[in-house]
Biopython code that builds the backbone (N, CA, C, O; Angstrom):
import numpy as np
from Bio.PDB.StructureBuilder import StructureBuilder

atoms = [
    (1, "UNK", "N", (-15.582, -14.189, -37.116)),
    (1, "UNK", "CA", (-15.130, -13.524, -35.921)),
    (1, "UNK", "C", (-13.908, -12.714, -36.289)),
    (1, "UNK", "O", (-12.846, -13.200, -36.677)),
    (2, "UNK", "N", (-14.147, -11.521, -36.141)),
    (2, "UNK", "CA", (-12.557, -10.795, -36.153)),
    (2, "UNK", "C", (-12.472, -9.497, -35.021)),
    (2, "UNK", "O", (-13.154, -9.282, -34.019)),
    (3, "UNK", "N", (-11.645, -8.942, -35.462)),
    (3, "UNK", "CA", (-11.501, -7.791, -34.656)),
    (3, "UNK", "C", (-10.607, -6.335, -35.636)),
    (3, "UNK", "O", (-10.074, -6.740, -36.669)),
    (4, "UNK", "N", (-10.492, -5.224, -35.439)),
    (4, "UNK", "CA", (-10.255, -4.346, -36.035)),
    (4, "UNK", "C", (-9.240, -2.825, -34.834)),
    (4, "UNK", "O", (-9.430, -1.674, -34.443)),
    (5, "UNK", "N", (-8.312, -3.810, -34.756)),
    (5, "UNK", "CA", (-7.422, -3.159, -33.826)),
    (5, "UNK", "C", (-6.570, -1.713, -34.188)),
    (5, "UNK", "O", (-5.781, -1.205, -33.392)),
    (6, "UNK", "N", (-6.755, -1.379, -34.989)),
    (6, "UNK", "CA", (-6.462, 0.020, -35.652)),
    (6, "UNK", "C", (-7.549, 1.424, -35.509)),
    (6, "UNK", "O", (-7.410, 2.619, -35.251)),
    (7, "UNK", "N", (-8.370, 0.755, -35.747)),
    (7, "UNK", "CA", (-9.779, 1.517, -35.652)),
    (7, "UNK", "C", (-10.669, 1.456, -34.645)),
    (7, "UNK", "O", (-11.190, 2.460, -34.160)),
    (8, "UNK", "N", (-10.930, 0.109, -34.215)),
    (8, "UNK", "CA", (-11.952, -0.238, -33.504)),
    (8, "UNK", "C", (-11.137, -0.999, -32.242)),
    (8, "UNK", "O", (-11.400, -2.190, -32.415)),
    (9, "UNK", "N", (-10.418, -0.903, -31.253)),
    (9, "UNK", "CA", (-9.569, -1.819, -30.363)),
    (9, "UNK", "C", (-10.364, -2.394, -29.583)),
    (9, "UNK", "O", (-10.271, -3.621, -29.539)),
    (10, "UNK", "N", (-11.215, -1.842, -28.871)),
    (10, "UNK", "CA", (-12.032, -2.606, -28.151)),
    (10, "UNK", "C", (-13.368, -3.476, -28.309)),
    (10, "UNK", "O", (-14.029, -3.990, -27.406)),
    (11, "UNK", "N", (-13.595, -3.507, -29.696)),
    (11, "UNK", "CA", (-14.562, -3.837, -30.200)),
    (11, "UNK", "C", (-13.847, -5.468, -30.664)),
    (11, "UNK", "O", (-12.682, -5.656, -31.016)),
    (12, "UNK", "N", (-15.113, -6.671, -30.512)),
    (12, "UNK", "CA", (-14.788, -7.921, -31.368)),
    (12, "UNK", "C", (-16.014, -7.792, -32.865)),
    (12, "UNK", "O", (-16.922, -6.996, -32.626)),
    (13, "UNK", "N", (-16.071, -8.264, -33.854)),
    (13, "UNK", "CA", (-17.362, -8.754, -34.969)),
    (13, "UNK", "C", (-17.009, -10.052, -35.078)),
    (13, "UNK", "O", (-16.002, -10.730, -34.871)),
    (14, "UNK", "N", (-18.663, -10.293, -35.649)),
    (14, "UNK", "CA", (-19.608, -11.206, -35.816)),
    (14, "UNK", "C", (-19.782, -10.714, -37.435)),
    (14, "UNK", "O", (-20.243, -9.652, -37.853)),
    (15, "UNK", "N", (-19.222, -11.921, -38.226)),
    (15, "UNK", "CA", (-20.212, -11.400, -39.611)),
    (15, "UNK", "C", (-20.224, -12.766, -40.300)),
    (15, "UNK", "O", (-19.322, -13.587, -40.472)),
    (16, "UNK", "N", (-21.619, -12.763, -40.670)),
    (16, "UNK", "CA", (-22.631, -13.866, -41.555)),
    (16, "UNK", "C", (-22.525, -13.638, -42.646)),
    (16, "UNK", "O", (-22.965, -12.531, -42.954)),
    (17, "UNK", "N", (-22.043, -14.316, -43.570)),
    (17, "UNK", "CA", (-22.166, -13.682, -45.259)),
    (17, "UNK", "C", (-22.971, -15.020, -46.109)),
    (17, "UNK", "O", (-22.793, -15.228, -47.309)),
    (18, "UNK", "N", (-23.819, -15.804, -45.280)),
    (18, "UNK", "CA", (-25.073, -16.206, -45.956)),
    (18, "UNK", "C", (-26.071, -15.831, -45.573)),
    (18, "UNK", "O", (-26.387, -16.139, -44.424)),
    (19, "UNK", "N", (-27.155, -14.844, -46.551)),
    (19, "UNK", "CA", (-28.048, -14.579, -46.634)),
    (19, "UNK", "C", (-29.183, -15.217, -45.836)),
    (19, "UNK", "O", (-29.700, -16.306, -46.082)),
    (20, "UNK", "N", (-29.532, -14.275, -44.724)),
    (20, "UNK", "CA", (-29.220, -13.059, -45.008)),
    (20, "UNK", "C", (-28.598, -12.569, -44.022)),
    (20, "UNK", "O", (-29.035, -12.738, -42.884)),
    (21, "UNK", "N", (-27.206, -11.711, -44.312)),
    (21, "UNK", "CA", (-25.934, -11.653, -44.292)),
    (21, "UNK", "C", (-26.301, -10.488, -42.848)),
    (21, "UNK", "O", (-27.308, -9.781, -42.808)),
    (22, "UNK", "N", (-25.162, -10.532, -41.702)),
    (22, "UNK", "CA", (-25.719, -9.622, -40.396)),
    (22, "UNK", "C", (-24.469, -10.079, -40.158)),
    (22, "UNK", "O", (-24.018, -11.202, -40.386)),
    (23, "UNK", "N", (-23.580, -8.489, -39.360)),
    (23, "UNK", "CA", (-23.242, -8.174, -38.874)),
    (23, "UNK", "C", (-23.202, -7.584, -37.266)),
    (23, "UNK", "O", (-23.884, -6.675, -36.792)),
    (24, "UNK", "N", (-22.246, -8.355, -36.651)),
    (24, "UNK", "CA", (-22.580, -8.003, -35.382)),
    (24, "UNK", "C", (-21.420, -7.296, -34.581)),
    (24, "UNK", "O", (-20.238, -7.639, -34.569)),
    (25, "UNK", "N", (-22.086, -6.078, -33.813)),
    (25, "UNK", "CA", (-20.415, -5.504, -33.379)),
    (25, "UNK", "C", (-20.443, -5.265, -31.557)),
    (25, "UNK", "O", (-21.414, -4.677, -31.082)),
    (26, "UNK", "N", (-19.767, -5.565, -31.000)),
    (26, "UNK", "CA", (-19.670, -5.670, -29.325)),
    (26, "UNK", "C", (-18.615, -5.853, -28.847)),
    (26, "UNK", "O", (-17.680, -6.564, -29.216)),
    (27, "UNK", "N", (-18.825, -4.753, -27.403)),
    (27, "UNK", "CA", (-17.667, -4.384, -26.891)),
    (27, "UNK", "C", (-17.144, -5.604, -26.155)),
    (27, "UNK", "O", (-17.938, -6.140, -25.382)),
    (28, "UNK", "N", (-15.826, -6.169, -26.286)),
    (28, "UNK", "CA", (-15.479, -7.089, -25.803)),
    (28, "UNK", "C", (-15.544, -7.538, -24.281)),
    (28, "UNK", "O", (-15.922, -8.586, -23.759)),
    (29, "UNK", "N", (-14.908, -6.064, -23.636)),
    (29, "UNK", "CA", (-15.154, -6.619, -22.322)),
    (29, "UNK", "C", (-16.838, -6.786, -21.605)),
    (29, "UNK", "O", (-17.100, -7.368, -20.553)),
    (30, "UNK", "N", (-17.851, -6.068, -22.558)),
    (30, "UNK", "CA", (-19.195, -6.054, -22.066)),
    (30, "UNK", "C", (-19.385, -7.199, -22.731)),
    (30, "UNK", "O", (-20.211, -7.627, -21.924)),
    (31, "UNK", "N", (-19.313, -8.074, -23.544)),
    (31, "UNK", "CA", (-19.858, -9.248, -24.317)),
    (31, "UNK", "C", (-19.740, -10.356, -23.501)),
    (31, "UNK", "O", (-20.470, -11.346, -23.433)),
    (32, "UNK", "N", (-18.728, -10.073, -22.883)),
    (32, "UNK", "CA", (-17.950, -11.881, -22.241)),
    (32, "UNK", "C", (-18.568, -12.332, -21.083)),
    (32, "UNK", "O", (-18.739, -13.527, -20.841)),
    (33, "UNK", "N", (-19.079, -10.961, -19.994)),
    (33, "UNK", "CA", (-20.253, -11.689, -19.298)),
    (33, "UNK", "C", (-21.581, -10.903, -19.342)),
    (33, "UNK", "O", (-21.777, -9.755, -18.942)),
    (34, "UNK", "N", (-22.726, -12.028, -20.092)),
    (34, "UNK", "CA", (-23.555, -11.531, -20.260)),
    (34, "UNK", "C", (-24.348, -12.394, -20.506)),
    (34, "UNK", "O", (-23.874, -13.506, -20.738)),
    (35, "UNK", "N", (-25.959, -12.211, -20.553)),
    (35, "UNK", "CA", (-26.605, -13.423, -21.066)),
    (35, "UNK", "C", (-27.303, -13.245, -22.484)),
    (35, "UNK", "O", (-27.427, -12.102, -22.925)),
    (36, "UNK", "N", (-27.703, -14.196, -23.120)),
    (36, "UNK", "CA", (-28.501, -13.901, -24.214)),
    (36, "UNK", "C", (-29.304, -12.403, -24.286)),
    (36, "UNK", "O", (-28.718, -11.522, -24.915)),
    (37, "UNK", "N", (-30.470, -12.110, -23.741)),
    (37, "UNK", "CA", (-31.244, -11.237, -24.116)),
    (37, "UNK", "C", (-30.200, -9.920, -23.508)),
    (37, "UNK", "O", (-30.135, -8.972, -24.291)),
    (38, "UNK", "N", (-29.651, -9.819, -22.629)),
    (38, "UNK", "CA", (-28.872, -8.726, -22.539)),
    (38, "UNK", "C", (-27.560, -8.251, -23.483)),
    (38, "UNK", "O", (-27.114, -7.121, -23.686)),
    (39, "UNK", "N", (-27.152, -9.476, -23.945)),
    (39, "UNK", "CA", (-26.236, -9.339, -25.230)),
    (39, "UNK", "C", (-27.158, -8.321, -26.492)),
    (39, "UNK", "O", (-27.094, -7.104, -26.663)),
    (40, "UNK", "N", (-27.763, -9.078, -27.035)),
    (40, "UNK", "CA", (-28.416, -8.561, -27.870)),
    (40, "UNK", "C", (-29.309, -7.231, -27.997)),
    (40, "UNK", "O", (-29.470, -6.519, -28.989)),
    (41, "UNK", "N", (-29.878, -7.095, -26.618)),
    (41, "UNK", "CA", (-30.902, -5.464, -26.470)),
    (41, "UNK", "C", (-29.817, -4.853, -25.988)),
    (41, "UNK", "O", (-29.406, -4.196, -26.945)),
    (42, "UNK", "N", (-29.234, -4.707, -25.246)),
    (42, "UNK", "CA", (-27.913, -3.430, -24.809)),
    (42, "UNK", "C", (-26.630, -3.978, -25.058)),
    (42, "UNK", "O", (-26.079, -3.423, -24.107)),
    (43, "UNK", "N", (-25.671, -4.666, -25.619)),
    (43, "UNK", "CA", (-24.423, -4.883, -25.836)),
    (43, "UNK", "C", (-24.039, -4.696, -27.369)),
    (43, "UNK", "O", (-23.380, -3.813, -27.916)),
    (44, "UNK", "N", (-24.806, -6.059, -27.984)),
    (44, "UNK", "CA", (-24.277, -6.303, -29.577)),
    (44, "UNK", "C", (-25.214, -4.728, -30.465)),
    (44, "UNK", "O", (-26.342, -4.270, -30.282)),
    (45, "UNK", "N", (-24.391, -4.425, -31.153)),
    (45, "UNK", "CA", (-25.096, -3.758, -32.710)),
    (45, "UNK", "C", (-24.941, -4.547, -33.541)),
    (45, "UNK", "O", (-23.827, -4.938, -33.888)),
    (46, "UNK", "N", (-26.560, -5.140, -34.273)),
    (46, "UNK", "CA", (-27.511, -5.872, -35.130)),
    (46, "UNK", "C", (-27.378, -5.390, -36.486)),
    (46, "UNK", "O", (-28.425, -4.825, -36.805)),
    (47, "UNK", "N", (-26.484, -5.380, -37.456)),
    (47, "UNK", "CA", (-27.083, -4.815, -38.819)),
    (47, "UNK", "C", (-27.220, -6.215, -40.025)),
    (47, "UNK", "O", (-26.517, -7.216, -40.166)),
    (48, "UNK", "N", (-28.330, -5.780, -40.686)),
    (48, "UNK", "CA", (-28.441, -7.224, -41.762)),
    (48, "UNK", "C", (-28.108, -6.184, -43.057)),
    (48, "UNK", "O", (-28.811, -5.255, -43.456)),
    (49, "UNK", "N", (-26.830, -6.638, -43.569)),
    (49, "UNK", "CA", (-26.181, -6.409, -44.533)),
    (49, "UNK", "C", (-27.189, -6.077, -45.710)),
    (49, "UNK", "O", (-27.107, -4.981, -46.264)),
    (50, "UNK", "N", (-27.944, -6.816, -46.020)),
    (50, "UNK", "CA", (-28.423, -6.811, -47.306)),
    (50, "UNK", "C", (-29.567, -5.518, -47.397)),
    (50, "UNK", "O", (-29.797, -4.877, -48.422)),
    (51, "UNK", "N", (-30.096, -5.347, -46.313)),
    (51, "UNK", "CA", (-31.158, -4.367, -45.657)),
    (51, "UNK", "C", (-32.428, -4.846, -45.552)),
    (51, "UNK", "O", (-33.438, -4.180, -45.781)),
    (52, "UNK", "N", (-32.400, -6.091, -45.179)),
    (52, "UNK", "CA", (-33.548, -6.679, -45.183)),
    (52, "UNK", "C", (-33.518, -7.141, -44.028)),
    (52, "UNK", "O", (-32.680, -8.035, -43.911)),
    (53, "UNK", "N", (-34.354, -6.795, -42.686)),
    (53, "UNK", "CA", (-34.514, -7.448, -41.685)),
    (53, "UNK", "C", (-35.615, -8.977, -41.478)),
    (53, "UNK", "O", (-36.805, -8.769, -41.715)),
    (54, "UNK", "N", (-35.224, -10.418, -41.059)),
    (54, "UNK", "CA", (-35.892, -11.316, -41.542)),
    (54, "UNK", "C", (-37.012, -11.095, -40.408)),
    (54, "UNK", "O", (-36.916, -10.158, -39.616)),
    (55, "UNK", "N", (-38.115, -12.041, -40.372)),
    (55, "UNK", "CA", (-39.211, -12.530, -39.854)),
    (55, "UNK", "C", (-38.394, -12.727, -38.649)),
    (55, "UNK", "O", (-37.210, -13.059, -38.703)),
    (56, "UNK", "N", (-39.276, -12.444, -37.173)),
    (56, "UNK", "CA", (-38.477, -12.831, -36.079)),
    (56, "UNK", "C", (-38.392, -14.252, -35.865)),
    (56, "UNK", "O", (-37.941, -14.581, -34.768)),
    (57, "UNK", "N", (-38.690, -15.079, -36.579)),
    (57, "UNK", "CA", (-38.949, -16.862, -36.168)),
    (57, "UNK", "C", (-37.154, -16.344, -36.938)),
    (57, "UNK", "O", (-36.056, -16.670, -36.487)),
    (58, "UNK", "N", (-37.371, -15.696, -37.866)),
    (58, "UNK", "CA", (-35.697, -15.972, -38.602)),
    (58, "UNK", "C", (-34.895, -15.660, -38.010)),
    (58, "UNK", "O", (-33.917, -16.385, -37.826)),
    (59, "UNK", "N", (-35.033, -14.270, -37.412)),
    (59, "UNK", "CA", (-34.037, -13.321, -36.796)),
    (59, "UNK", "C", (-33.710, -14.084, -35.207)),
    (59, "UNK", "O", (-32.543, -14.189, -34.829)),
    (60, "UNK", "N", (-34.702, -14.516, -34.477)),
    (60, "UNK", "CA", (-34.262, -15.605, -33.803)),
    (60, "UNK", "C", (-33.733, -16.695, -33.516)),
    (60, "UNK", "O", (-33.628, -17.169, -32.385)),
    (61, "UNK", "N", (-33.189, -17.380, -35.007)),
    (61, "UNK", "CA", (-32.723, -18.519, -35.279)),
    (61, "UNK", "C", (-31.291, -18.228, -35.340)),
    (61, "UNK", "O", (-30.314, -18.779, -34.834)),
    (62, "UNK", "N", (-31.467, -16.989, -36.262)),
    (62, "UNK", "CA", (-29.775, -16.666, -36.398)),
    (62, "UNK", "C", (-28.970, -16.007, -35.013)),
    (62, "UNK", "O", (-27.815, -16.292, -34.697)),
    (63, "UNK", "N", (-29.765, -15.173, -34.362)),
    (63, "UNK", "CA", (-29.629, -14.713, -32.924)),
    (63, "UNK", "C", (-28.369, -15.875, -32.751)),
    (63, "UNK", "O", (-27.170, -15.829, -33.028)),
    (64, "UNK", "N", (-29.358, -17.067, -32.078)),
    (64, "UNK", "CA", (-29.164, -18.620, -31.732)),
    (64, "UNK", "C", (-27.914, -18.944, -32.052)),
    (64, "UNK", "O", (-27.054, -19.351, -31.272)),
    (65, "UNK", "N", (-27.776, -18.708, -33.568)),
    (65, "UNK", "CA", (-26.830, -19.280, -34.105)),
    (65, "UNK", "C", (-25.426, -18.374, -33.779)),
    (65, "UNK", "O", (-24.349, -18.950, -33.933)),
    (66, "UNK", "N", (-25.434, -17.386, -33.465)),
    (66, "UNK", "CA", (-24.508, -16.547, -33.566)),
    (66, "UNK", "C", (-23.808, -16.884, -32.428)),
    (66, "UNK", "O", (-22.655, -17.310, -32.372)),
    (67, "UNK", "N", (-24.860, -16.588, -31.184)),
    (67, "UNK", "CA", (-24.658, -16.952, -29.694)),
    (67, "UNK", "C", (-24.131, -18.081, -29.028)),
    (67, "UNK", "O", (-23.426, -18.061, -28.019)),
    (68, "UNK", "N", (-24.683, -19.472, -29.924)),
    (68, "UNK", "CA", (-23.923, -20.560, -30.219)),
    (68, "UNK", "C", (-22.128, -20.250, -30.536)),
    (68, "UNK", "O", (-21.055, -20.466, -29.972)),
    (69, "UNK", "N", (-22.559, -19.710, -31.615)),
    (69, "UNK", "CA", (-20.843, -19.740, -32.188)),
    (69, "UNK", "C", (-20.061, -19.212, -31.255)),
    (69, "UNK", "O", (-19.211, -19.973, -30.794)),
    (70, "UNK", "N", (-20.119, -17.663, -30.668)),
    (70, "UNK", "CA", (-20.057, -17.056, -29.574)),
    (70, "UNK", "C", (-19.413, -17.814, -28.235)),
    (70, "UNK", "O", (-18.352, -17.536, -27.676)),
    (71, "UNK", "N", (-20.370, -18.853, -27.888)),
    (71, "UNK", "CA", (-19.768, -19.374, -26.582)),
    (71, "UNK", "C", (-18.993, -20.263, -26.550)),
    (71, "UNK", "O", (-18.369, -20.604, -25.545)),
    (72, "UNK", "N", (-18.871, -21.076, -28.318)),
    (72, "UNK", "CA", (-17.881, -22.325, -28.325)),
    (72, "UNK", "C", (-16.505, -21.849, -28.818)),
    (72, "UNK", "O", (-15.523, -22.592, -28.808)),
    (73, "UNK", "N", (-16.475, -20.444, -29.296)),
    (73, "UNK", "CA", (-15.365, -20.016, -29.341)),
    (73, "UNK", "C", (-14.784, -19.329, -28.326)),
    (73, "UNK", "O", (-13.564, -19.363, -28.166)),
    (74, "UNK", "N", (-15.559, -18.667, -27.574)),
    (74, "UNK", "CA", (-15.205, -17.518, -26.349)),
    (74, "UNK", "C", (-14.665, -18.877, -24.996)),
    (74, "UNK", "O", (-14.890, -18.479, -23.853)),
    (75, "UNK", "N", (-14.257, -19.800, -25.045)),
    (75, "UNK", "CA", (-13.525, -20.486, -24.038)),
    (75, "UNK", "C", (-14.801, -20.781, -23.151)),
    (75, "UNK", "O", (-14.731, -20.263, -22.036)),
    (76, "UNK", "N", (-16.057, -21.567, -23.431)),
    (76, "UNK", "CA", (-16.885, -21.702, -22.195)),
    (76, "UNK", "C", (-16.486, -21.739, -21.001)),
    (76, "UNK", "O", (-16.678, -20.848, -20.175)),
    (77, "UNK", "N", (-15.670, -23.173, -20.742)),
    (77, "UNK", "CA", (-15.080, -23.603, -19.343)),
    (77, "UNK", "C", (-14.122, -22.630, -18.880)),
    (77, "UNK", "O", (-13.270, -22.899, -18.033)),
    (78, "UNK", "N", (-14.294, -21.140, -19.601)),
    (78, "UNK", "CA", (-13.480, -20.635, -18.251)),
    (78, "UNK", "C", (-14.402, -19.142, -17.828)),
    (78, "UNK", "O", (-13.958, -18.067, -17.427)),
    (79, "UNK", "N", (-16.078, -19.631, -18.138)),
    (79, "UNK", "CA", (-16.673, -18.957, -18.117)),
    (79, "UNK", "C", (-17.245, -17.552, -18.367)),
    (79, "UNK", "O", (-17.854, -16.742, -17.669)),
    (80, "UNK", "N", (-16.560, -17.597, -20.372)),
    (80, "UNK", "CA", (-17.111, -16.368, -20.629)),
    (80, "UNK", "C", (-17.884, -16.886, -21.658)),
    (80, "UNK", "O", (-17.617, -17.663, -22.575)),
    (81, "UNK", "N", (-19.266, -16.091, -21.204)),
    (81, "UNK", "CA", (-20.524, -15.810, -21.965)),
    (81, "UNK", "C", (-20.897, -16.969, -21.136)),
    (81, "UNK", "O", (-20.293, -18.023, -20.931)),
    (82, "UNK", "N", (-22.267, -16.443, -20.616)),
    (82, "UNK", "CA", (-23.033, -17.778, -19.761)),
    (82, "UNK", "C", (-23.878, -18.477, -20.710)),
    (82, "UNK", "O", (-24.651, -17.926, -21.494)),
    (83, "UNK", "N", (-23.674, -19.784, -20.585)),
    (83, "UNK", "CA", (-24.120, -20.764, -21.605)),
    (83, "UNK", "C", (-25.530, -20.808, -21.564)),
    (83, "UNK", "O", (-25.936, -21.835, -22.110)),
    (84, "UNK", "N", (-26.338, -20.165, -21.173)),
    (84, "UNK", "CA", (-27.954, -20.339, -20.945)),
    (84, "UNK", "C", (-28.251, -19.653, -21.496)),
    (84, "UNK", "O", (-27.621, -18.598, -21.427)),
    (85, "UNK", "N", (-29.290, -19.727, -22.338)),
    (85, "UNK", "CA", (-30.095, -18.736, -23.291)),
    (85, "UNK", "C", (-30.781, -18.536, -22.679)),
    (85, "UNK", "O", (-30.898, -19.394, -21.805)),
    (86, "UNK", "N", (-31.839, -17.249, -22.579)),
    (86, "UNK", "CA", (-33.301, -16.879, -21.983)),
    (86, "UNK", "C", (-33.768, -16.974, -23.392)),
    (86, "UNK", "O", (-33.375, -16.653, -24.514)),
    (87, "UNK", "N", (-34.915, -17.636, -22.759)),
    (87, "UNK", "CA", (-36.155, -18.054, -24.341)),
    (87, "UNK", "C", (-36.849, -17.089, -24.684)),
    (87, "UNK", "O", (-37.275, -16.449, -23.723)),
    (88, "UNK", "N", (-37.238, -16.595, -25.993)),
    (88, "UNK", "CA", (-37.978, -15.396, -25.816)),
    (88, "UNK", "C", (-39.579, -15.488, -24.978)),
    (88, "UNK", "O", (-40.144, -16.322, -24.271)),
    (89, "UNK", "N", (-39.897, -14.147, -25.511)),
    (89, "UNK", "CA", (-40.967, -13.703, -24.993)),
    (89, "UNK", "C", (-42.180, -14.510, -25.604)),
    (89, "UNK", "O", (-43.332, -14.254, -25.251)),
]
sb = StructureBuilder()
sb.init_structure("model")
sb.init_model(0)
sb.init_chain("A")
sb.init_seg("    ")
for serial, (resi, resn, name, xyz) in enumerate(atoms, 1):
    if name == "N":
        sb.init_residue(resn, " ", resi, " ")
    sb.init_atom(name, np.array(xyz, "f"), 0.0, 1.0, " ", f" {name:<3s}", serial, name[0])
structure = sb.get_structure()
């Protein structure tokens, strides 16, 4: 989790550096309320570092994982990022 307040102020990242390695970039104040599938199709930008996009069973896992990390750091109990995932399609 960081942020890039020189360049990027309103922006928070997301970056994975185990393979395979994805970067995630979103506007802070649009990130904090939002739900899973709306995070991801209109908020976050998705890039996998290595240039290899995985299998969606993969790319869904890490989704998960990110979104996870996401809400246990973003202060749940004071309700940013709604803790409910929508399951995919």
């Amino acid at each position: 989790m960081g942020t890039n307040n020189l360049f990027f102020p309103e922006y928070e990242f997301v970056i994975k550096l185990s393979f395979p390695s994805v970067f995630v970039r979103f506007k802070r104040t649009e990130g904090y309320y939002t739900n899973f599938n709306k995070f991801f199709n209109s908020v976050a930008e998705v890039q996998y570092l290595d240039g290899i996009k995985p299998s969606k069973i993969e790319e869904q896992q890490i989704l998960n994982e990110i979104w996870d990390f996401l809400t246990l750091t973003k202060s749940p109990n004071k309700g940013n990022f709604l803790g409910n995932r929508n399951k995919p399609d």
